[in-house]
N, C-alpha and C positions, 0 to 999 in steps of 0.2 A: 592812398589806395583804399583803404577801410573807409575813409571815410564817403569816397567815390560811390564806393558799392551801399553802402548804408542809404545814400541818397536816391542813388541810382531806382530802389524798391519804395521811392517817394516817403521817403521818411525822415526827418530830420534831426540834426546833429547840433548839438552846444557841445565844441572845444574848450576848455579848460585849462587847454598847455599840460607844463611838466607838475605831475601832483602823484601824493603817495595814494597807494591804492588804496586803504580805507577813504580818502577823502574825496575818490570817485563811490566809492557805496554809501557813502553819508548824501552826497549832491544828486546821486540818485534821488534816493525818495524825496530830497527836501526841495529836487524839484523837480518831482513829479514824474519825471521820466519813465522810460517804459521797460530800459533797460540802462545797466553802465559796462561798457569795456574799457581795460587797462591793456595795453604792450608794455611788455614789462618781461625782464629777466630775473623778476625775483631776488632770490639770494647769492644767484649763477653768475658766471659771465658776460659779459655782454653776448658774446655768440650765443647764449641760450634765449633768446627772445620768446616768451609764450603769449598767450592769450587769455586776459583773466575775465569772465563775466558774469553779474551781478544783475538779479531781477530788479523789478520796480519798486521792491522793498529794502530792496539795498544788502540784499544777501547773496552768498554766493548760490550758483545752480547746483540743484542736488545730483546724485550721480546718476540715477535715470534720463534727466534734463540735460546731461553733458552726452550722454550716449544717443540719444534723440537728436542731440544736435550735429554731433561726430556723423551718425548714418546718414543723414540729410547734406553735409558736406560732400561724403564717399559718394554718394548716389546721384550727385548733382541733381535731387530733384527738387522738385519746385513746392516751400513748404505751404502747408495749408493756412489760405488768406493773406498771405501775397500779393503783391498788386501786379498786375500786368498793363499797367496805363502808362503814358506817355511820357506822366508827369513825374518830376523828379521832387525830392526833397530839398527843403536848401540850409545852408552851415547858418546857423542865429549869430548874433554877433558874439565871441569870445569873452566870454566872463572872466573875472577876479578870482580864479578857484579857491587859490590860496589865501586869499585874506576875508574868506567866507566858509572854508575849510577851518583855517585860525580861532574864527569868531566862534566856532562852534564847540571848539576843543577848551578854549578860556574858559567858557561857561560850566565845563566840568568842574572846575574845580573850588571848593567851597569858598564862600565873601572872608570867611576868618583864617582865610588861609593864604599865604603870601609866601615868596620864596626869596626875598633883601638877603637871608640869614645862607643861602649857601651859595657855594663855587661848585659849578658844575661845567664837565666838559664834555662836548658833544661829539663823536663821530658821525656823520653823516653820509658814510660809504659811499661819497657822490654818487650819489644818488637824487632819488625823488624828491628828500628829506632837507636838500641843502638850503636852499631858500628859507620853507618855513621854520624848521626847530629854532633855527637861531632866535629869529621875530618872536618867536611865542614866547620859549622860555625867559628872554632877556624882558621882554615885554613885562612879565611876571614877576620882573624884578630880579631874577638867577643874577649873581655875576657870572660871564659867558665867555668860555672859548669853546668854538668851534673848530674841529678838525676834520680835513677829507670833504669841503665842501664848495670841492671845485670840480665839475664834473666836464668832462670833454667830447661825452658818449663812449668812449674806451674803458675807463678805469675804475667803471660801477664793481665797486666789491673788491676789485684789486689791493689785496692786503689791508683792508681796511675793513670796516663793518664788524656787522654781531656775527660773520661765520672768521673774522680775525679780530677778534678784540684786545692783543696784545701790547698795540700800539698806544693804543687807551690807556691802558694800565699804567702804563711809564708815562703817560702822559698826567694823569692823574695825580701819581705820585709827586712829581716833579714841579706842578703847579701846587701842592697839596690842596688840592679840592677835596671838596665834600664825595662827590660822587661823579662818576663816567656813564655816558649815558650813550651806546653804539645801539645804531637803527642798521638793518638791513636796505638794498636799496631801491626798492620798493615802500619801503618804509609800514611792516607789517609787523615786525621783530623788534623785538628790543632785548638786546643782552646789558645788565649792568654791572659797574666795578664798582665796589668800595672803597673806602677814601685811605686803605693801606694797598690797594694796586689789586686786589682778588676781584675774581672773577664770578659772578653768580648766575647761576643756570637761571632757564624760565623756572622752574620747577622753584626754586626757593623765592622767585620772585612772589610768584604764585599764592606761596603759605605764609609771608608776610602779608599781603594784602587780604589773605583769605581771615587770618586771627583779625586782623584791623578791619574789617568788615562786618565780623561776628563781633566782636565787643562791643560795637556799634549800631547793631540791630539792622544791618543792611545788607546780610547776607541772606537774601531769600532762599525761600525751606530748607537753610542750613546747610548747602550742596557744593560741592566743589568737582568740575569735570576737567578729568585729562587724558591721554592719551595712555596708549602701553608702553611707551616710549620714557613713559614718566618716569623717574630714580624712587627706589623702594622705599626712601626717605621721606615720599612727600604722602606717601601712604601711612605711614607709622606717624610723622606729624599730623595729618589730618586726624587720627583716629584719637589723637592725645588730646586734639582740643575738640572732642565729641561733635566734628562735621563728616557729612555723610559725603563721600564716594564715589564720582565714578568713575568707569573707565571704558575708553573709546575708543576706535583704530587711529592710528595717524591721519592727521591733517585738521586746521582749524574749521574745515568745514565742518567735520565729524563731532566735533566737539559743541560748536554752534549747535548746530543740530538736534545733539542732545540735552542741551540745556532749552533751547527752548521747551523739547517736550517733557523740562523737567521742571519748567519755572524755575532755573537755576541762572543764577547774574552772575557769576565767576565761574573762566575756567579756561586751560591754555596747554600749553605744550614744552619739553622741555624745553625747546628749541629756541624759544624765545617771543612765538605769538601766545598774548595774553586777549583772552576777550571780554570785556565789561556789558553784558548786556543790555543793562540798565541806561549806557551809552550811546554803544557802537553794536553796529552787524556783524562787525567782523573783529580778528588779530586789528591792533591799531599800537603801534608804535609809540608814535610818540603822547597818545593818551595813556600807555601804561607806565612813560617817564611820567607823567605830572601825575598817577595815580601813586606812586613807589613815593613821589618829591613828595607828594602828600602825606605820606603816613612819616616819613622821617621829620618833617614840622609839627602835625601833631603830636607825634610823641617823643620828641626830644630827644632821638637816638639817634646816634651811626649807625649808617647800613652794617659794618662791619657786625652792631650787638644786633640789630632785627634780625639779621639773618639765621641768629643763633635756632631762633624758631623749628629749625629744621636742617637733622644731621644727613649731609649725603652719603650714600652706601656709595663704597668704588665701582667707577662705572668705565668699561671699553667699548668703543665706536672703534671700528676698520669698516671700511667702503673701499669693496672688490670691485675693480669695474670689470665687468662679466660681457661676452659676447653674444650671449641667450640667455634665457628664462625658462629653463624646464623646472618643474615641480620640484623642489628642493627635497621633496619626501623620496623620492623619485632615484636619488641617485646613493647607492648604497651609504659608499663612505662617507658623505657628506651628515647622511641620519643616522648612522652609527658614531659619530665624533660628538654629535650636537645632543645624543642620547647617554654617552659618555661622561660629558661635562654635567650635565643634570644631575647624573646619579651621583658625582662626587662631590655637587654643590650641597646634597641633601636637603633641602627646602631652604640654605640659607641662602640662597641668589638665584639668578634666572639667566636665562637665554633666550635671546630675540634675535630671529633670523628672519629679515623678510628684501625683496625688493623694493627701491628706491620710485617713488611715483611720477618721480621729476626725471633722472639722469640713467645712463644704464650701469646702474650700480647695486649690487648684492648687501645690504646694512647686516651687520656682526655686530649684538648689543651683550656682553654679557657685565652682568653685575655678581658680586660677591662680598664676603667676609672680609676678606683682603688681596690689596692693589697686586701682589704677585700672583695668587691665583687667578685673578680674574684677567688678568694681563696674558696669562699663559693659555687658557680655556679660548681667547677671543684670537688669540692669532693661531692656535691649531684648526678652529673649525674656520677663519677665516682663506689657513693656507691648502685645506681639502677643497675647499671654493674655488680658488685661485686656480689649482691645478686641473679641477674639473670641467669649469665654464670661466675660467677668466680670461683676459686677451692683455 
């Protein structure tokens, strides 16, 4: 049907088949294209199907250019320069996405660098991911198992991926690998395990590669961008090895965004999208496994010591699924609880309350001192939520 209609306004289509959504914003520009869409359920369930699209430069649209496009849908009106001609567009014949995709991901990675020396194992959240991870990495020489990558169109994400990485862990363990390497199924994420089965945020992914960068003279104007979302650990490590700062609303566009206009090459989210600018346009998955593979060959560590780089402060996630959105300021007790918790964290943790941009969910982020208070802070302003607007 998308593609019906893309032709239909005499415009033509190159399919690609099944491929992770960085690897539709890299084949954008590389060729030439004028735009790239993904269908894609992201990190969700397969019932959440959304629509992801990316300019002729292989970036995501900025939020003005999403609202632009969103009115134009509402309005059914006819956008400006449009064709109204008879003619249609026609489907080019179906490229290799994936092994042009592949070729371009190997190239990242430096000639003196090779990966014979580790065991790695892959979740694939059948997803987007399943095909290529296995090719590339084994390609590179990894010894390889892959897991969850068998997709059937039902079981993208289902208990498996970087939003379940537990499976991993035991799997890890159990082969004693080096490392666990879970994509989202989209393949935009990447959460990694260490080779004692732990689990490591984007955020510490982040400041390993951010020090391995800087010792290296390859982190341009010294910058690291993340999210508010980020754990207050990757703020105190960045500050320790004298990189600069910043921070941005949720989502990797936001972060893109700001690095471009900061000339900054690194920067991600806790969540598990990292962005390599100097790369990619975008969160890219399985470029941030061979950036992570990378620095654990060059410098002769277990992920278990890299990650030492950076201590996480305790951190609570609860996701209310809420039945509206009224102004959270808005509702007494909800800003009396959330006013509460602040004043007895005393500047040593924070609180983040916002809405989910994907799902209809209310996100409860509180950080702290220690795992019991901040466990207790995050399910009272969570259960004022619940009882206010949840369903």
């Amino acid at each position: 049907a998308l593609i019906s209609g893309i032709c239909s306004k005499n415009s033509n289509v190159i399919p690609t088949g099944i491929l992770p959504t960085p690897g539709i914003a890299y084949l954008t520009a590389a060729l030439g294209g004028c735009a790239g869409i993904v269908v894609s359920a992201s990190h969700n369930p397969y019932t959440d199907n959304g629509i992801k699209v990316f300019d002729a430069d292989g970036y995501k649209l900025s939020v003005e250019q999403e609202e632009k496009l969103e009115n134009l849908i509402q309005s059914d009106a006819q956008p400006a320069g449009s064709s109204d001609s008879a003619e249609t567009g026609t489907i080019r014949p179906a490229m290799n996405g994936t092994e042009r995709y592949l070729g371009f991901l190997s190239q990242t990675l430096p000639d003196d660098v090779r990966l014979q020396s580790l065991k790695v194992v892959l979740d694939c959240a059948n997803g987007a991911t399943f095909l290529g991870a296995p090719i590339l990495f084994s390609e590179l020489g990894a010894t390889l198992q892959a897991h969850f990558a068998s997709p059937n169109g039902r079981n993208i994400n289902d208990g498996c991926g970087s939003q379940h990485p537990q499976a991993l862990a035991e799997a890890v363990k159990t082969a004693s690998a080096d490392v666990g390497l879970a994509f989202d199924g989209d393949g935009d994420r990447l959460v990694a395990v260490d080779e004692t089965g732990a689990v490591l945020t984007g955020d510490q992914v982040l400041a390993i590669c951010a020090r391995h960068m800087k010792n290296r003279g390859n982190l341009k104007n010294n910058t690291v961008v993340s999210t508010v979302m980020s754990n207050m650990g990757l703020a105190v490590a960045l500050q320790e090895m004298e990189i600069s700062h910043v921070v941005t609303d949720v989502g990797d566009r936001h972060v893109t965004e700001e690095m471009r206009s900061r000339g900054a090459v690194l920067g991600g989210e806790n969540s598990g999208h990292t962005v390599f600018l100097d790369h990619q346009t975008t969160g890219d998955g399985m470029l941030t496994g061979l950036k992570l593979l990378e620095v654990m060959v060059a410098e002769e560590k277990p992920l278990s010591e890299l990650k030492r780089v950076m201590t996480v402060f305790p951190q609570v996630l609860i996701n209310v699924d809420v039945g509206s959105r009224p102004r959270l300021e808005g509702i007494p007790e909800v800003r009396e609880m959330i006013q509460d918790a602040e004043k007895s964290l005393k500047g040593k943790g924070r609180v983040l309350v916002r809405y989910s941009g994907t799902q209809p969910q209310c996100r409860v982020m509180v950080e702290g001192p220690t795992e019991k208070d901040t466990r207790q802070y995050c399910e009272q302003i969570a259960g004022v939520i619940r009882k206010n607007i949840g369903i």
